[in-house]
N, C-alpha and C positions, 0 to 999 in steps of 0.2 A: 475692117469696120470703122466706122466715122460717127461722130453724132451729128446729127442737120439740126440746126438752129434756126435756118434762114430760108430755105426751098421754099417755104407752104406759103402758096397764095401769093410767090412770085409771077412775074411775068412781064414783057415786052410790050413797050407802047409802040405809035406809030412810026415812030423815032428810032425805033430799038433802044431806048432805054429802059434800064429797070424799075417796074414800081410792085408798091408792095402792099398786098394787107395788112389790116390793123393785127389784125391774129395773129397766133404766133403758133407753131406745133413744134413739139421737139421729136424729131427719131433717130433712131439707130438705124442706119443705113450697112446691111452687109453686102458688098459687092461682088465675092466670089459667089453667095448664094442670091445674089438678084433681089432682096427682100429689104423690106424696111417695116422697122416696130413701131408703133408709137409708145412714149414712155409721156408723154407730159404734153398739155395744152394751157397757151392764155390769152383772154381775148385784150381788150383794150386797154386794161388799166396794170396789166404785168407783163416783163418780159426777161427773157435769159438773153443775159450780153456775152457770156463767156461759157465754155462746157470744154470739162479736161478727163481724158482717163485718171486714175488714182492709180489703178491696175487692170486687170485682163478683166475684170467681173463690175468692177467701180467706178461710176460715171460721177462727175464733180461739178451741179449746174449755180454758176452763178448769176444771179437778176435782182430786180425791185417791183414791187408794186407800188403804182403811183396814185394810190385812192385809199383814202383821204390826202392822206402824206406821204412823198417819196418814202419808201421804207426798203432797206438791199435784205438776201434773204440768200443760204445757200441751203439746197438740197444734195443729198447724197444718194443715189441708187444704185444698191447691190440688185444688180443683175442675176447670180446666182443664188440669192437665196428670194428675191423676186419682194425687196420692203424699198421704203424708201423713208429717208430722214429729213425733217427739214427745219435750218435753224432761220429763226428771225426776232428780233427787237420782240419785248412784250409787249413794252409800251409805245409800240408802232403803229398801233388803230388799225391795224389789220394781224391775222390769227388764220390758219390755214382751217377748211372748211368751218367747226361747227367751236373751232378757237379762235374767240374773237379777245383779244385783251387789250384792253384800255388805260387810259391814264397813271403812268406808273411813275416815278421821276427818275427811280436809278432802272441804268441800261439793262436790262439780265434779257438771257436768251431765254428763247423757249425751243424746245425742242417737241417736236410734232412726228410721230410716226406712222406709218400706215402701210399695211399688207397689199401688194397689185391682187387684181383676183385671176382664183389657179383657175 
């Protein structure tokens, strides 16, 4: 198994060169079983530059969003218990869905979690 960072919304111009969507979709690619998940999407203003196993069950995505402010942010997705974690800046002017935090002056994380649905 693999994570795809970069397939979605590839494709070949007249050239044969690569171009790409603004989107960005993350999956888990398993190739002995032909299948792929989606665990994560973002459109224009965020993306995953890097994604690492941790272990067999623990995916490590690292990115930023860049609205208002570049802001980097890591997510952590356990796969076997099906949450996912994600750390970023408070006072980054951006907050993962309905956490927006603003204006802060010392760096502190926040940590944001949320259940996939069963």
């Amino acid at each position: 198994m693999y994570v795809d960072i970069n397939s979605y919304g590839m494709a070949l111009d007249e050239n044969n060169n690569a171009i790409f969507d603004v989107d960005q979709a993350i999956n888990i690619v398993d190739v002995k079983n032909k299948t792929s998940t989606s665990i994560g999407f973002f459109g224009s203003v965020g993306r995953v530059e890097d994604a690492f196993w941790k272990d067999n069950s623990t995916i490590v995505l690292l990115g930023s969003i860049n609205y208002p402010k570049s802001s980097p942010f890591v997510t952590i997705v356990d796969l076997k218990n099906k949450t996912e974690k994600q750390y970023s800046y408070k006072n980054s002017e951006w907050g993962y869905g309905k956490h927006l935090c603003k204006g802060l002056e010392k760096r502190e994380l926040l940590a944001v979690e949320r259940e996939f649905n069963k």
